[in-house]
N, CA, C and O of each residue as an XYZ file, in Angstrom:
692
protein
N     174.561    117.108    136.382
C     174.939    115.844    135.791
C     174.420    115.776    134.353
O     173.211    115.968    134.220
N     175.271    115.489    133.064
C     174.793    115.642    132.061
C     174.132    114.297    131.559
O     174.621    113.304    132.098
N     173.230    114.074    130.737
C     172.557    112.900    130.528
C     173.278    111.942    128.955
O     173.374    112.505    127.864
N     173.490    111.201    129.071
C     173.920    110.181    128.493
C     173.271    109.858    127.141
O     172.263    109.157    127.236
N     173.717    110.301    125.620
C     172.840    110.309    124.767
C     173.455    108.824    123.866
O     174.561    108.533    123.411
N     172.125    108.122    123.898
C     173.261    106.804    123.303
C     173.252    107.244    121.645
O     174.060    106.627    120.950
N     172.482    108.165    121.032
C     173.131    108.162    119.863
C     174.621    109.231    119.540
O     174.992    109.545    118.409
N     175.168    109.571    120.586
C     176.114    110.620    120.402
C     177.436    109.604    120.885
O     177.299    108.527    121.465
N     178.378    110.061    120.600
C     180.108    109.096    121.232
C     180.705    109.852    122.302
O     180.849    111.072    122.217
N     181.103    109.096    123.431
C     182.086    109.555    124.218
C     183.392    109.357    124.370
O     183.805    108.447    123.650
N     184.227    109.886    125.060
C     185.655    109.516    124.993
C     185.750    108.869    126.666
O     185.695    109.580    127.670
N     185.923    107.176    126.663
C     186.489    106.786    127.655
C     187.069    107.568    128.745
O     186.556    107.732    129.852
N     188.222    108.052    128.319
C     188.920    108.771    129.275
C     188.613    109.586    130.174
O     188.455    109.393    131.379
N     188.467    111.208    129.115
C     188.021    112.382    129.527
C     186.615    112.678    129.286
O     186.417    113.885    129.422
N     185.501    111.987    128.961
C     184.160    111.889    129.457
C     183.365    112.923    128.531
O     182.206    113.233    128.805
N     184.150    113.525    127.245
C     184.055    114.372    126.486
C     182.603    113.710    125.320
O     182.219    112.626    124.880
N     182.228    115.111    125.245
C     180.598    113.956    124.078
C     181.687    114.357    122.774
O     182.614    115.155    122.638
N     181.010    113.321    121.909
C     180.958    114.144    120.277
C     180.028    113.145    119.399
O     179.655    112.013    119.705
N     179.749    113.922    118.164
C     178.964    113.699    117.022
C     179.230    112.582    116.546
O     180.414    112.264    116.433
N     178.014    111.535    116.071
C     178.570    109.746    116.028
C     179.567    109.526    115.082
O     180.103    108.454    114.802
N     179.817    110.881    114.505
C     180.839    110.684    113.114
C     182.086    110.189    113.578
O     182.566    109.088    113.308
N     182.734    111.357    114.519
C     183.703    111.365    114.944
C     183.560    109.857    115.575
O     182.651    109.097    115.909
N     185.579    109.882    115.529
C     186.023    108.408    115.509
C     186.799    108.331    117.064
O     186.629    107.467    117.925
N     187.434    109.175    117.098
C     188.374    109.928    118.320
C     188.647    111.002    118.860
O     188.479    112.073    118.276
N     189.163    110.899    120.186
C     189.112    111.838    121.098
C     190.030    112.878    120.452
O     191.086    112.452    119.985
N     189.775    114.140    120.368
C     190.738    115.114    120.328
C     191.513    115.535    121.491
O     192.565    116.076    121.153
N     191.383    115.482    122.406
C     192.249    115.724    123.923
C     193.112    114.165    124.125
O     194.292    114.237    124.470
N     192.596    113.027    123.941
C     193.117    112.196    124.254
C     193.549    111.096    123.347
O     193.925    109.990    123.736
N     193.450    111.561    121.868
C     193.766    110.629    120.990
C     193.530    109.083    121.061
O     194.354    108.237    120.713
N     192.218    108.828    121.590
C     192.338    107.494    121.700
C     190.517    107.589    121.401
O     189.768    108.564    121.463
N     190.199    105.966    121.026
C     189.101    105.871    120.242
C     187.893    106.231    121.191
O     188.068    106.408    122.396
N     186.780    106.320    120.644
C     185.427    106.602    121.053
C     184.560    105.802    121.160
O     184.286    105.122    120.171
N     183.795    105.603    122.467
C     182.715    104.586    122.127
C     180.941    105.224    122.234
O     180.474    106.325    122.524
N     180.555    104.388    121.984
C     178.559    104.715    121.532
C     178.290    104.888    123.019
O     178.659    104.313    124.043
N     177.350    106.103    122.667
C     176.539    106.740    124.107
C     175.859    105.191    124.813
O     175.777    105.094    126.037
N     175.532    104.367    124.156
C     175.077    102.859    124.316
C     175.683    101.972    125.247
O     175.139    101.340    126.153
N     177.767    102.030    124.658
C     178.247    101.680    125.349
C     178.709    102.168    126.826
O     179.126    101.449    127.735
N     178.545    103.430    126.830
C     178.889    104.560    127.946
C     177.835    104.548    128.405
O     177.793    105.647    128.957
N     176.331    103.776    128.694
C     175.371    103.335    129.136
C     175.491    102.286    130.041
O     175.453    102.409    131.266
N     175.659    101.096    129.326
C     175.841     99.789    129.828
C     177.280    100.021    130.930
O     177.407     99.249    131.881
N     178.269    101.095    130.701
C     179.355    101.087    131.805
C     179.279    101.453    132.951
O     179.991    101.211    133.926
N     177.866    102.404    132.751
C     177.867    103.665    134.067
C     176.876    102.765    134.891
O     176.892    102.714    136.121
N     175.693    101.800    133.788
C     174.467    100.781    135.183
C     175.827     99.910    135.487
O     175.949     99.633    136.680
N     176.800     99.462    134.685
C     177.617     98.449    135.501
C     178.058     98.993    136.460
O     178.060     98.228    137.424
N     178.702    100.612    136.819
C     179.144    100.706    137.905
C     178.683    101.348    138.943
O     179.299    101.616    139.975
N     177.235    101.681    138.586
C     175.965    101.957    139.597
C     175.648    100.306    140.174
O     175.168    100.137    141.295
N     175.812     99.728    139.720
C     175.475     98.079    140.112
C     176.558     97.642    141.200
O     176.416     97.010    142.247
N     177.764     98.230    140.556
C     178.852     97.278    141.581
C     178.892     98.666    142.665
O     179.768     98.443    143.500
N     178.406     99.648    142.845
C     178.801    100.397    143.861
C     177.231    100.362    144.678
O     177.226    100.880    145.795
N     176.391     99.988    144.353
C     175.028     99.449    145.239
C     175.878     97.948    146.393
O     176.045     97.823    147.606
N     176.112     97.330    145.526
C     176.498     95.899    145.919
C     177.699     96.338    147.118
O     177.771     95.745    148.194
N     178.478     97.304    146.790
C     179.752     97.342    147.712
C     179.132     97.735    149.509
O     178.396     98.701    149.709
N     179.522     96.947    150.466
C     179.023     97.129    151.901
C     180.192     98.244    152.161
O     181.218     98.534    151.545
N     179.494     98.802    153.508
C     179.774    100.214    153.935
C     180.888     99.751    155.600
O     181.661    100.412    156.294
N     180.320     98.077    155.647
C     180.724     97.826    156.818
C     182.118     97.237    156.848
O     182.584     96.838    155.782
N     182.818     97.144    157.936
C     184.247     96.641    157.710
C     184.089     95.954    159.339
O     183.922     96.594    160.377
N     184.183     94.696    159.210
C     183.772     93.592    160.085
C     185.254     93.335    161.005
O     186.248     93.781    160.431
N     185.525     92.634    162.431
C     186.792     92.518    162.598
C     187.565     91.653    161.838
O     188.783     91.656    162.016
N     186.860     90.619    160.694
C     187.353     89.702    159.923
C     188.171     90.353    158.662
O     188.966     89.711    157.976
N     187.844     91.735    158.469
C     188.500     92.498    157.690
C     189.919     92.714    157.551
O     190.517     93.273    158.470
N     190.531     92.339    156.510
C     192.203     92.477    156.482
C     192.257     94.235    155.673
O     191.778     94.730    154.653
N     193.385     94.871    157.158
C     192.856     96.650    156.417
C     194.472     97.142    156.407
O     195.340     96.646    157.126
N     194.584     97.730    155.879
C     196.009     98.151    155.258
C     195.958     99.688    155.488
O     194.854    100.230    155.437
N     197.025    100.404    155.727
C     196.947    102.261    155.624
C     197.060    102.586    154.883
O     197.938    102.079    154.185
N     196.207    103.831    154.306
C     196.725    104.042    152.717
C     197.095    105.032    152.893
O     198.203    105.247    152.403
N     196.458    106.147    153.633
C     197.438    107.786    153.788
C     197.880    108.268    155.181
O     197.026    107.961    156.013
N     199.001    108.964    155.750
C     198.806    109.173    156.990
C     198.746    110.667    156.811
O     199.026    111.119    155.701
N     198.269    111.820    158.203
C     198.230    112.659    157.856
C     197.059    113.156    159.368
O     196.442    112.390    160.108
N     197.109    114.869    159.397
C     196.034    115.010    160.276
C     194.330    114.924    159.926
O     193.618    114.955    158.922
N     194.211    114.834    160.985
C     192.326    114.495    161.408
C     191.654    115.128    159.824
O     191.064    114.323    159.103
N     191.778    116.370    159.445
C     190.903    117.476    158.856
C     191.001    115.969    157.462
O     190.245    115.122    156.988
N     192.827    116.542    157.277
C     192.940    115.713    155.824
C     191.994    114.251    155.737
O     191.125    114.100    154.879
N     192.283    113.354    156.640
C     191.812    112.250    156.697
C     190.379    111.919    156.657
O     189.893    110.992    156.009
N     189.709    112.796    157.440
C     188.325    112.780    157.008
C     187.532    113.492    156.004
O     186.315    113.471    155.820
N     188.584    114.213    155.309
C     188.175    114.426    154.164
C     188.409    113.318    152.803
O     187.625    113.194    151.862
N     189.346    112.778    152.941
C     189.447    111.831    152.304
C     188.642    110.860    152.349
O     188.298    110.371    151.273
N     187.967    110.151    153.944
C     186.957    109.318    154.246
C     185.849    109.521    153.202
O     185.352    108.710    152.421
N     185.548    111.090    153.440
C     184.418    111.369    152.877
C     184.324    111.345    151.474
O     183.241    111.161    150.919
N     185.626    111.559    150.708
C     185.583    111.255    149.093
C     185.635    109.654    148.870
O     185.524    109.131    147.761
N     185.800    109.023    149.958
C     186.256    107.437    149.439
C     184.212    106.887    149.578
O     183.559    106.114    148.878
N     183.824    107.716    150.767
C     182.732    107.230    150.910
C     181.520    107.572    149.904
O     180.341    107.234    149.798
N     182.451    108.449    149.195
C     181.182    108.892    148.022
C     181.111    107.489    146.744
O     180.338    107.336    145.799
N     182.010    106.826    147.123
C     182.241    105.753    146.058
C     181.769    104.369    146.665
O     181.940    103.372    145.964
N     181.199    104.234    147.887
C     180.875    103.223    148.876
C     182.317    102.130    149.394
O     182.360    100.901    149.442
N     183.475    103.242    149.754
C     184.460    102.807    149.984
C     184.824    102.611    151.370
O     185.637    103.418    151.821
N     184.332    101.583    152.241
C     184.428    101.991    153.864
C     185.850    101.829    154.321
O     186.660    100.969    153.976
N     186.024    103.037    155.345
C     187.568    103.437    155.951
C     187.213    103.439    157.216
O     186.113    103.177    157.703
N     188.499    103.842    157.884
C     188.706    104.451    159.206
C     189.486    105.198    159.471
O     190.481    105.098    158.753
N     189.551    106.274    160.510
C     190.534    106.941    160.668
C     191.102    106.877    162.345
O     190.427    107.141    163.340
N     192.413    106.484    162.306
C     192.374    106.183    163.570
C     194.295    106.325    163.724
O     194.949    106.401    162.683
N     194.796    106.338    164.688
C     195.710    106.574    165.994
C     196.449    105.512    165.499
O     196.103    104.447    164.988
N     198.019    106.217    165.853
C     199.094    105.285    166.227
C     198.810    104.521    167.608
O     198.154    104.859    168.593
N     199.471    103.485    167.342
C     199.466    102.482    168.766
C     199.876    103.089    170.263
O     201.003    103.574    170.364
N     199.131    103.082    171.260
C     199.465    103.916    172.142
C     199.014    105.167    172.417
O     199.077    105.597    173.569
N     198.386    106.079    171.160
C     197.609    107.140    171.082
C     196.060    106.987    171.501
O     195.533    105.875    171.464
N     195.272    108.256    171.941
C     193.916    107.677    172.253
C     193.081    107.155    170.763
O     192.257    106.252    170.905
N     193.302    107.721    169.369
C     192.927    107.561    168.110
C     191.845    108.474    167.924
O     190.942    108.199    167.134
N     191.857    109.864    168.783
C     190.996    110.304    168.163
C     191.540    111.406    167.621
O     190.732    111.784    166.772
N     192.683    112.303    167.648
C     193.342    113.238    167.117
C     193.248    114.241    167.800
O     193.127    115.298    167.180
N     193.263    114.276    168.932
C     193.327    115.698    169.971
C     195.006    115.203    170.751
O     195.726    116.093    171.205
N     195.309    114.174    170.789
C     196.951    113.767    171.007
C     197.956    114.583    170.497
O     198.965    114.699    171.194
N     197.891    115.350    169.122
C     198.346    115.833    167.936
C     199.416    114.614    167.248
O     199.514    113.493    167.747
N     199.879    114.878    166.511
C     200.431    114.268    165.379
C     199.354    113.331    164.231
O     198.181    113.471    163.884
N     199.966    112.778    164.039
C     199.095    112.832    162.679
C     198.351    110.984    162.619
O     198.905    110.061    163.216
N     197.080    110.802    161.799
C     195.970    109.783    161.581
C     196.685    108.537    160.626
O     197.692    108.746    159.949
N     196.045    107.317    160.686
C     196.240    106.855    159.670
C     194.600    106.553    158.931
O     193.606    106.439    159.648
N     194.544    106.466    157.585
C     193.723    106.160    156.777
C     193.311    104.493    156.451
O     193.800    103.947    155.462
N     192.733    104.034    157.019
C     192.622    102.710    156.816
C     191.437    102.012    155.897
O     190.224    102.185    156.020
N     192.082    101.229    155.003
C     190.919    100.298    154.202
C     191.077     99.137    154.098
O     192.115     98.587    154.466
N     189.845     98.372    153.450
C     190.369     96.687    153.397
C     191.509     96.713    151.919
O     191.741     97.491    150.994
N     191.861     95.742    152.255
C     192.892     95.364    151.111
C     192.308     95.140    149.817
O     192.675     95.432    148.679
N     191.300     94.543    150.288
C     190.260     94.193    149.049
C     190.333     95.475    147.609
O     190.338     95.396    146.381
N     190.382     96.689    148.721
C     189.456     98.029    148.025
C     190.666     98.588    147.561
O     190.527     99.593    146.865
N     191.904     98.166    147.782
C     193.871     99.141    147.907
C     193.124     99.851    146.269
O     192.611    100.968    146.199
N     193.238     98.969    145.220
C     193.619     99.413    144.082
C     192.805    100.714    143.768
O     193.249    101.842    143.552
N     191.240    100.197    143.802
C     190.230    101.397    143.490
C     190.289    102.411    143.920
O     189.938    103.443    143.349
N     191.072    102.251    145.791
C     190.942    103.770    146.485
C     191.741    104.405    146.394
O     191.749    105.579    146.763
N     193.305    103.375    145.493
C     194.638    104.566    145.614
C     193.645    105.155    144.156
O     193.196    106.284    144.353
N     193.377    104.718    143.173
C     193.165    105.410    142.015
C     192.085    106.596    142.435
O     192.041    107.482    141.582
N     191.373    106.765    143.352
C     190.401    107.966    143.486
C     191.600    108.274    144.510
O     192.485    108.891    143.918
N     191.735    108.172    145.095
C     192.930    109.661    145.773
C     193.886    110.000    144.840
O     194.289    111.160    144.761
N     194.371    108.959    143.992
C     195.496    109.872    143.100
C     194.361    110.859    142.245
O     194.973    111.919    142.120
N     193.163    111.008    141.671
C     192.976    111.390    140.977
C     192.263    112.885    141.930
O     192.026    113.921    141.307
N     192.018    112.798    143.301
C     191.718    113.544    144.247
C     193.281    114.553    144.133
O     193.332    115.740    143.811
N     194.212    113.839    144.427
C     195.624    115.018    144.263
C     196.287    115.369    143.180
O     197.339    115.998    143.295
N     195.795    115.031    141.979
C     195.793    115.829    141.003
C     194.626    117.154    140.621
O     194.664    118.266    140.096
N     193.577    116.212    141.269
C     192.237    117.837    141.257
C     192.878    119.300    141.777
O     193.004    120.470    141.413
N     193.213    118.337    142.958
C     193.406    119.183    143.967
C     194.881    120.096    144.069
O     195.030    121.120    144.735
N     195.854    119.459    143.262
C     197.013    120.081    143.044
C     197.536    120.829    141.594
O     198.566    121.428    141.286
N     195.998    120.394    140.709
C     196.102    121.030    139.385
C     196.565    120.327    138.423
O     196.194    120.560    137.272
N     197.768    118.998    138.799
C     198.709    118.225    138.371
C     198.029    117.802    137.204
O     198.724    117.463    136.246
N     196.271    117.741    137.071
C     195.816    117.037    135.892
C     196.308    117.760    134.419
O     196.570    117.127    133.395
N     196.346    118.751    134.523
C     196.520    120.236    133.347
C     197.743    120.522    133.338
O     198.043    121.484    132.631
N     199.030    119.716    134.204
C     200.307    119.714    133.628
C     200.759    118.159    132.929
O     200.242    117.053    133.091
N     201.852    118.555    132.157
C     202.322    118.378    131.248
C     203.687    117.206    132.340
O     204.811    117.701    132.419
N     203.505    116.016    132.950
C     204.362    115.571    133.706
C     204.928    114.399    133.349
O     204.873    113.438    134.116
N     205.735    114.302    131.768
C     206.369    113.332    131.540
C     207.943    113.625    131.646
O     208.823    112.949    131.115
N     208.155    114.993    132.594
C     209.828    115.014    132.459
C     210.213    114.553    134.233
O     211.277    114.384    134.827
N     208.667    114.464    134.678
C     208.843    114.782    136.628
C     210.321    114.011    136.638
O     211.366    114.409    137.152
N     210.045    112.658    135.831
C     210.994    111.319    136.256
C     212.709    111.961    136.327
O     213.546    111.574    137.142
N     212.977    113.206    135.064
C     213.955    113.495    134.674
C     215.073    113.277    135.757
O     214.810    113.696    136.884
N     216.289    112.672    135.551
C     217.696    112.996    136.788
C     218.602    113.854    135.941
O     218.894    113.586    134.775
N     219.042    114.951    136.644
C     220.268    115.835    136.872
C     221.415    115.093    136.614
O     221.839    114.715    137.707
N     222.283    114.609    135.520
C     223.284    114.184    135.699
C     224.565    114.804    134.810
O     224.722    114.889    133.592
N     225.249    115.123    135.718
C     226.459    116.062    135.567
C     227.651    115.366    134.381
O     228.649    116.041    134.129
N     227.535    114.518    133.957
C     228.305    113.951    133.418
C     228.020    113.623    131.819
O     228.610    112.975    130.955
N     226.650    114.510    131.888
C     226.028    114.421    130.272
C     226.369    115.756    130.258
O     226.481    116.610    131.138
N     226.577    115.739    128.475
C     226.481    117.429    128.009
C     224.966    118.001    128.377
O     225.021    119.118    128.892
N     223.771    117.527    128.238
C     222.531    118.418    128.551
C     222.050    117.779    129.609
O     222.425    116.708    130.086
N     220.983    118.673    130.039
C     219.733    117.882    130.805
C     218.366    118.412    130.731
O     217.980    119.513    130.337
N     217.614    117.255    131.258
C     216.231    118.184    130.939
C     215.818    118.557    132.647
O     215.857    117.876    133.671
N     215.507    119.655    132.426
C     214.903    119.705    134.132
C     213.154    118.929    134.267
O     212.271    118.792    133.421
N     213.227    118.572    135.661
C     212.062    117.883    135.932
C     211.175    118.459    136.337
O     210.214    117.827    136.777
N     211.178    119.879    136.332
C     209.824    120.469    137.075
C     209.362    121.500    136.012
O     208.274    122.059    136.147
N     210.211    121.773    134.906
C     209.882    122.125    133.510
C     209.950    122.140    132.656
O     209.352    122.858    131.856
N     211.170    120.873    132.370
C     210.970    120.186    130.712
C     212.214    120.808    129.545
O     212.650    120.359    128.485
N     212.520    122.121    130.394
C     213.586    122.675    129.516
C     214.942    121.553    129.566
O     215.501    120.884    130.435
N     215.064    121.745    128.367
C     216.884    121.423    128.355
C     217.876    122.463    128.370
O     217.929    123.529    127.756
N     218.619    121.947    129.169
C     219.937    123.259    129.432
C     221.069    122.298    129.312
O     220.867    121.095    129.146
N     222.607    122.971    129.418
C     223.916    122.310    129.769
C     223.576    122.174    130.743
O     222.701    122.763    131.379
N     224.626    120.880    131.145
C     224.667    120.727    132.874
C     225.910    121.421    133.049
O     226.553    121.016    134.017
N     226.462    122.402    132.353
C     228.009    123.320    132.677
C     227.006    124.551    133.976
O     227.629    125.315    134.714
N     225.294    124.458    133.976
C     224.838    125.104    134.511
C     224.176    124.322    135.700
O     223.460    123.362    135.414
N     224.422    124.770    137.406
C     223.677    124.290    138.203
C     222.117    124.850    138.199
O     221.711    124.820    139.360
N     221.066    125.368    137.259
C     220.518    125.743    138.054
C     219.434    126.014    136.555
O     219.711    126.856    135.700
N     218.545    125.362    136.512
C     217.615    125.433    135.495
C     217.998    126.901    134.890
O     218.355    127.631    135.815
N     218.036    127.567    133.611
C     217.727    129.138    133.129
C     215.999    129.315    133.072
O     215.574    130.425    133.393
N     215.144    128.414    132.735
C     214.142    128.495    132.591
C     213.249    128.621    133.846
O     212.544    129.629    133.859
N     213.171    127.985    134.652
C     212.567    127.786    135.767
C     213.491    128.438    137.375
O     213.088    129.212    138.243
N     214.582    127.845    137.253
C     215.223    128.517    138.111
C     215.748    127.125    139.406
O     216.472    127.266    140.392
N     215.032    125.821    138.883
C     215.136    125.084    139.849
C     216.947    124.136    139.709
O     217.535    123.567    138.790
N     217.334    124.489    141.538
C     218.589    124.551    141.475
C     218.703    122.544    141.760
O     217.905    121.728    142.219
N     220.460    122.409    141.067
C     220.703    121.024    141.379
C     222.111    121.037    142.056
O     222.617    119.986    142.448
């Protein structure tokens, strides 16, 4: 864990140090704040993750956030719980809920927690799928046959659409 120098700047984002000169992030083009302020953020969220309870009461309103088997799910438990995020993992209706039934778990949290915990699993399946270190503003792209070009969505090239089938990548439409 690297230590927090309040006379040096960090970059919000990507957690990058630099020299108090510098104004902005070079990876992320966006401004920099004082090791000072990147102080006061990290006791604020050592503060609110002391404060967060571990318990989930029956008064609890809990929502599913992933479904999937046993392994996945409690691995996920265990990244949500590194953040003091309490879950459960448990059974379709009718199943015993412990995952020897086979088919697959649901992931359960309070509603309270939806926003914080989708943002640490999305940022869990980008770790985990690499997705952070691509380049994914074409994913959205549509195939449409009725334009002279297109851009493909899984690599950004533009081709004719007189072609089914990316030249670059190879991915067919």
């Amino acid at each position: 864990m690297r230590i927090t120098d309040p006379d040096l700047k960090y970059c919000p984002r990507c957690d990058e140090e630099y020299r108090e000169e510098i104004v902005s992030c070079a990876s992320c083009n966006i401004e920099l704040i004082s090791g000072s302020e990147k102080l006061l953020m990290e006791e604020s969220a050592r503060r609110k993750l002391a404060s967060r309870s571990m318990e989930i009461s029956a008064d609890d309103e809990l929502a599913n956030i992933r479904k999937g088997p046993l392994g996945d799910m409690k691995h996920l438990q265990a990244l949500l719980a590194t953040q003091n995020i309490p879950s459960l993992v448990v059974g379709e209706k009718g199943s015993c809920g412990k995952g020897c039934c086979g088919g697959d778990l649901y992931l359960q949290i309070k509603v309270a927690d939806g926003a914080e915990a989708t943002e640490i699993l999305a940022q869990e399946f980008k770790r985990t799928t690499a997705l952070d270190s691509h380049d994914l503003s074409t994913a959205h792209a549509v195939y449409d046959t009725g334009a002279i070009s297109s851009t493909c969505p899984a690599c950004g090239f533009t081709f004719s659409t007189t072609e089914s089938t990316c030249p670059d990548c190879g991915l067919c439409f």
